[in-house]
DRENLUM-200798 format. One line per 8 residues: number of its first residue (from 1); their letters; for each residue x, y, z of C-alpha. Coordinates in steps of 0.5 Angstrom, whole numbers. Layout:
BEGIN
NUM) A) X,Y,Z | ...
***
This chain:
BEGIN
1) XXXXXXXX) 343,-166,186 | 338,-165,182 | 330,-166,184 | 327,-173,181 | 322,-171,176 | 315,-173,177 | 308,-174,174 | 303,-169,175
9) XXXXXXXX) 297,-172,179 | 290,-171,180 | 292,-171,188 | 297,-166,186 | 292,-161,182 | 287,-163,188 | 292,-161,193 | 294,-154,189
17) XXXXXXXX) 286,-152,189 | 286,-153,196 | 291,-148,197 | 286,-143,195 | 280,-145,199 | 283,-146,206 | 281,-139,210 | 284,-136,216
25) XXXXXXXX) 282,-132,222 | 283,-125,223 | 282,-121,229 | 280,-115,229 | 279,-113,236 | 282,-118,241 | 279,-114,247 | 272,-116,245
33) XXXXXXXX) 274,-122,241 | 271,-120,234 | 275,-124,228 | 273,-126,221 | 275,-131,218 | 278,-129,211 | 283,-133,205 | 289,-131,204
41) XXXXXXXX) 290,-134,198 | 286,-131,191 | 284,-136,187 | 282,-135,179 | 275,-136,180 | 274,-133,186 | 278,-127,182 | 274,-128,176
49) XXXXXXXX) 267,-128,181 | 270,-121,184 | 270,-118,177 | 263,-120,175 | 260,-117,181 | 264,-110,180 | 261,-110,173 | 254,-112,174
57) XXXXXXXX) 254,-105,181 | 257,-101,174 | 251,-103,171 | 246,-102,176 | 249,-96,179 | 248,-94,171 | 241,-96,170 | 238,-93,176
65) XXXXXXXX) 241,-86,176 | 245,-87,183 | 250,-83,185 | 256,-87,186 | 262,-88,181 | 262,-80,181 | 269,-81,179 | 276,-85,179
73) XXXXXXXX) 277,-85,187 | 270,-88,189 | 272,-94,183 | 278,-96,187 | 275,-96,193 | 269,-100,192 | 273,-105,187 | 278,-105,194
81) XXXXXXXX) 272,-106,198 | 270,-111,193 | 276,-115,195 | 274,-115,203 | 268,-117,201 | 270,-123,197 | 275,-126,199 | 272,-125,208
89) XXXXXXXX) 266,-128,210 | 263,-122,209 | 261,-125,202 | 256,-129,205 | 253,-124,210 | 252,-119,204 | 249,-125,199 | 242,-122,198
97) XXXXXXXX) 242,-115,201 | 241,-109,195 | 247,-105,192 | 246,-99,196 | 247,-103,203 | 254,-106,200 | 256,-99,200 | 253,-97,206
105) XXXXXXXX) 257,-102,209 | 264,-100,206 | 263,-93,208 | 262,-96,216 | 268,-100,215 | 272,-94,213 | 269,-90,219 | 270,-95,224
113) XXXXXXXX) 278,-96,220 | 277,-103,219 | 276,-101,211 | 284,-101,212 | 286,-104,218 | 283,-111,213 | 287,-108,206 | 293,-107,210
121) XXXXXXXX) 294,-113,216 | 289,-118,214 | 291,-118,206 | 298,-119,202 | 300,-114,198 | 302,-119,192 | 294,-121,193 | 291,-114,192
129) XXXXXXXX) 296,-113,187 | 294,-119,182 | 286,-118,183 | 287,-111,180 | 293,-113,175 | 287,-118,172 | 281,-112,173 | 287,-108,168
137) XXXXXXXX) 287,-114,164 | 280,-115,162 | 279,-108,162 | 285,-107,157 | 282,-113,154 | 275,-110,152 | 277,-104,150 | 281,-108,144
145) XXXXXXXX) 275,-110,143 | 270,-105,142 | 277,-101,138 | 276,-108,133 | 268,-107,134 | 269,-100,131 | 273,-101,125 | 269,-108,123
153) XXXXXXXX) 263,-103,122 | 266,-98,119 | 269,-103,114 | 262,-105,114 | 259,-98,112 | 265,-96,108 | 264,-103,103 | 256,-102,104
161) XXXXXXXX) 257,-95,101 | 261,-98,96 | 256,-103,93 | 251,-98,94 | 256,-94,88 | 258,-99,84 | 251,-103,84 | 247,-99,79
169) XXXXX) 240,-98,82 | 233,-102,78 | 231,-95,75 | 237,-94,71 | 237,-101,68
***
């Protein structure tokens, strides 16, 4: 039998997005009682707030000479870091501490193991999979971008040149 089909609703959409908002507690250690409250689910915005603070690093690691991002592997250790500190509580305690001290706390949560102890039990794959899946995306995006950019000014140069030939100059006429 057939499901009985329904308008969509503003409770229905509300009720979606809560979803999204609703955190869990992870135990880390349950000897010592330490836990982390974390969202199991990846909202889009939360998502698109994730990209925006790894674009914003890649700029200030640039801009002041720093010596991270030295190859692809540190990327994706801080773009998976980045996904810890998201989506945890973890956003809130990092909130106003400098660039340097982020990294500083993702190497001590690699060292002490809880760097992939939260990637591998506290997250779902799935979850992990789509933030880099959309990072893909946007970054396959703007590289079409800067392709379309760079024909646009070669088309410019190029019909620049062209006026400059078929105009003949003031002192010719």
């Amino acid at each position: 039998m057939a499901k009985r089909e329904t308008k969509l609703t503003l409770a229905d959409i509300q009720q979606n997005a809560d979803e999204f908002n609703k955190k869990q507690k992870f135990h880390i250690d349950k000897d010592q009682g330490k836990f982390i409250y974390y969202y199991p689910k990846f909202s889009k915005r939360k998502v698109t707030i994730l990209i925006n603070d790894l674009a914003s690093t890649i700029d200030y690691v640039q801009q002041n000479n720093l010596d991270f991002f030295k190859n692809d592997h540190e990327l994706q250790h801080y773009v998976l870091f980045l996904v810890i500190k998201h989506f945890t509580d973890l956003k809130t305690e990092l909130k106003d501490k400098s660039i340097e001290s982020h990294f500083a706390t993702m190497n001590n949560l690699v060292e002490i193991g809880w760097y992939d102890l939260f990637l591998t039990e506290m997250f779902t794959m799935q979850e992990i999979s789509n933030v880099l899946e959309e990072i893909s995306k946007r970054l396959n995006l703007s590289m079409q971008f800067l392709e379309l950019e760079k024909e646009l000014i070669h088309k410019i140069k190029s019909t620049d040149k062209d006026k400059l030939v078929k105009e003949p100059s003031l002192s010719t006429r």
